[in-house]
VOSE-197636 format. One record per residue (C-alpha): residue number from 1; x, y, z. Coordinates in nm, 3 decimals. Example, Ala and Ser with C-alpha at 12.3 -4.5 7.8 and 13.67 -1.06 7.14 Angstrom:
+-----+---------+---------+---------+
!   i !      px !      py !      pz !
+-----+---------+---------+---------+
!   1 !   1.230 !  -0.450 !   0.780 !
!   2 !   1.367 !  -0.106 !   0.714 !
+-----+---------+---------+---------+
//
This chain:
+-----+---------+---------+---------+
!   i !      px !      py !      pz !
+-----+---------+---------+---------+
!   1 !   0.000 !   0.000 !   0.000 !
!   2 !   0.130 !   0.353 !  -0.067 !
!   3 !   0.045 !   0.634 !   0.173 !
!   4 !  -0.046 !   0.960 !   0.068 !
!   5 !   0.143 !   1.125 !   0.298 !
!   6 !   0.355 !   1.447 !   0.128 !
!   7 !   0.688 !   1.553 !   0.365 !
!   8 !   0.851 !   1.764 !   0.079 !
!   9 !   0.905 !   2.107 !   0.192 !
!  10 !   0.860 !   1.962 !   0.587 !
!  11 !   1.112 !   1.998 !   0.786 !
!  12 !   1.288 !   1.686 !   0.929 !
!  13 !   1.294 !   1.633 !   1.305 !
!  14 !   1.655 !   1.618 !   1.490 !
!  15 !   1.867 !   1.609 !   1.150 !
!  16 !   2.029 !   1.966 !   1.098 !
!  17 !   2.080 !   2.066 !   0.734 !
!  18 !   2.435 !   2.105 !   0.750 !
!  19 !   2.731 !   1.945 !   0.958 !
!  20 !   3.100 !   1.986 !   1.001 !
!  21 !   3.392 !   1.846 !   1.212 !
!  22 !   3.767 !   1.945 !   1.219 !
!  23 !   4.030 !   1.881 !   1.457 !
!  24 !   4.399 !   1.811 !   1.514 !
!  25 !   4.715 !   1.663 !   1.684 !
!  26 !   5.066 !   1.823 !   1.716 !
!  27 !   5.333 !   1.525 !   1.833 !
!  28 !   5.698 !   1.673 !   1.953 !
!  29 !   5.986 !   1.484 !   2.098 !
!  30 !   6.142 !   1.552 !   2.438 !
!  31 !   6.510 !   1.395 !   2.392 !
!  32 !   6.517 !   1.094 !   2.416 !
!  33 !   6.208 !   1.043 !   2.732 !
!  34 !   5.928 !   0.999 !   2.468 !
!  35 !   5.682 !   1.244 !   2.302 !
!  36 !   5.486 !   1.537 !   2.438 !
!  37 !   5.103 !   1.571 !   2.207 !
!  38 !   4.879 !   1.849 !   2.205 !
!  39 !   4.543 !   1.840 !   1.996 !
!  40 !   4.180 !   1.943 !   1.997 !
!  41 !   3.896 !   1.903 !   1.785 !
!  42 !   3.581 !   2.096 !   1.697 !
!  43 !   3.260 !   1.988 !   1.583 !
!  44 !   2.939 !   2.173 !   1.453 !
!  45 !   2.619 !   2.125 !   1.432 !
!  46 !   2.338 !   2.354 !   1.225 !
!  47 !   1.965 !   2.414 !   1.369 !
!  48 !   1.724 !   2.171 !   1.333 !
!  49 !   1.369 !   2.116 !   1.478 !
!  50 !   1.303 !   1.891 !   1.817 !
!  51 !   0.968 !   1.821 !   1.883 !
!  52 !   0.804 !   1.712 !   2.240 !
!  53 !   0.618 !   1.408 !   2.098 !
!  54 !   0.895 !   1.209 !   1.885 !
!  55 !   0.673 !   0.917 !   1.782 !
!  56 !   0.329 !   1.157 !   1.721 !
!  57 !   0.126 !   0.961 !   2.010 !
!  58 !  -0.091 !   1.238 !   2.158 !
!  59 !  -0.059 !   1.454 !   1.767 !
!  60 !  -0.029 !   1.784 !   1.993 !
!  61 !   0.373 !   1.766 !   1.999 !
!  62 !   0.505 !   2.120 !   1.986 !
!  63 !   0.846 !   2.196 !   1.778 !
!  64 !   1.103 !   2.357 !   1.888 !
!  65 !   1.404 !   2.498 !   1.665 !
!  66 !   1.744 !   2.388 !   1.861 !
!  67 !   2.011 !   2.617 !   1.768 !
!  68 !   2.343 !   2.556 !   1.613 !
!  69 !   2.603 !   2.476 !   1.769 !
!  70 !   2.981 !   2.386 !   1.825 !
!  71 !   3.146 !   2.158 !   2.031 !
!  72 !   3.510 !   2.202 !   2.129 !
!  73 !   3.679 !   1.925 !   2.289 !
!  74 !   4.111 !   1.931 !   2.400 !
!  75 !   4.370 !   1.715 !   2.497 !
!  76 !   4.728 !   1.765 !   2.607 !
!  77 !   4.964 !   1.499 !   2.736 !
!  78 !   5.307 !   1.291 !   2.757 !
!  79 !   5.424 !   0.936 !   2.647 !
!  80 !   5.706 !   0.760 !   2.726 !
!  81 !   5.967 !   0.631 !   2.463 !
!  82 !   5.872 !   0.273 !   2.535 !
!  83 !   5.482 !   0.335 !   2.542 !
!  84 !   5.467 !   0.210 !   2.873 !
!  85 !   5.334 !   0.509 !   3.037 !
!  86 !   5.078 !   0.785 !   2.870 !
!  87 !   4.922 !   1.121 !   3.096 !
!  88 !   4.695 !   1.269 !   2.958 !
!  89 !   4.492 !   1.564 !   3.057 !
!  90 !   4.170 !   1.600 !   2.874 !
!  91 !   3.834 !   1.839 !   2.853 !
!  92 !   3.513 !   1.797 !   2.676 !
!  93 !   3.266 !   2.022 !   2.567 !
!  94 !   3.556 !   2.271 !   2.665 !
!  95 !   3.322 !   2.625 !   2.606 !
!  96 !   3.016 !   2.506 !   2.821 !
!  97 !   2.783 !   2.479 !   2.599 !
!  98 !   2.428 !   2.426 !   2.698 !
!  99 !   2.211 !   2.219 !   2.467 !
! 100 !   1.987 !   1.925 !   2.457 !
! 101 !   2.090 !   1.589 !   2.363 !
! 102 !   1.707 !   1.442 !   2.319 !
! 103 !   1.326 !   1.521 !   2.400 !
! 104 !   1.148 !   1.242 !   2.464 !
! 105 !   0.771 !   1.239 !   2.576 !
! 106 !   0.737 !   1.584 !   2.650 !
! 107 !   1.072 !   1.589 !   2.860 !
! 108 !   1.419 !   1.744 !   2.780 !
! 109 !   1.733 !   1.593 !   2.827 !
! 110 !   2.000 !   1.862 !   2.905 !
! 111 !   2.361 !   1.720 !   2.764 !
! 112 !   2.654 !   1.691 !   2.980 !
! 113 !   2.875 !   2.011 !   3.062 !
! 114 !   3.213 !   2.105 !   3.041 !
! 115 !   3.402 !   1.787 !   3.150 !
! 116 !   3.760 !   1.764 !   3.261 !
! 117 !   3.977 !   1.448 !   3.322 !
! 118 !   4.373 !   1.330 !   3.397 !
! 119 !   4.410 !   0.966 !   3.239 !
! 120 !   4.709 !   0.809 !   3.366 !
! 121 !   4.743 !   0.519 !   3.105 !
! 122 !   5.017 !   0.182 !   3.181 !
! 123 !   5.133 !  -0.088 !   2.993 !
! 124 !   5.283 !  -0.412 !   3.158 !
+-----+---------+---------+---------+
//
């Protein structure tokens, strides 16, 4: 059976028109101890509509236009010569940036915030 239903010239729901992602990693050597890395990445997101009734049960849904956005995320750290030991000091979501990750049933779901973290990585 066909349906009848027409969605050109609709909006889609939680798929922004236009995407983009760049990032990247500096390696230097420090004598002969092992290599110091720096990098970082950025990712980017356009608009796109949310609504408060994803699967259309109740047919009253509002939608909402979430904003673009960007997403910066760093990392900065030391590994041995012999790969035995790694540090690495590390931050998501770097700028703070408030958004949602999902609406589901009438509820929003805020994402996580800035996030920090030291890794200390060893190999045996």
């Amino acid at each position: 059976m066909v349906s009848d239903t027409i969605i050109v010239g609709t909006p889609l729901k939680r798929l922004p028109q236009f995407q983009a992602q760049a990032g990247f990693n500096y390696t230097r050597p420090v004598y002969n101890y092992g290599d110091a890395f720096i990098g970082a990445d950025v990712s980017w997101a356009g608009d796109y509509n949310i609504t408060s009734d994803p699967y259309g049960r109740f047919q009253t849904g509002a939608i909402f236009e979430r904003p673009d956005q960007a997403l910066v995320s760093a990392q900065v750290g030391f590994e041995t010569a012999d790969d035995r030991v790694r540090v690495v000091a590390e931050c998501s979501n770097c700028t703070d940036q408030q958004y949602f990750t999902n609406t589901l049933s009438g509820f929003f779901y805020p994402a996580r915030g800035i996030d920090y973290g030291l890794r200390l990585e060893l190999k045996y």
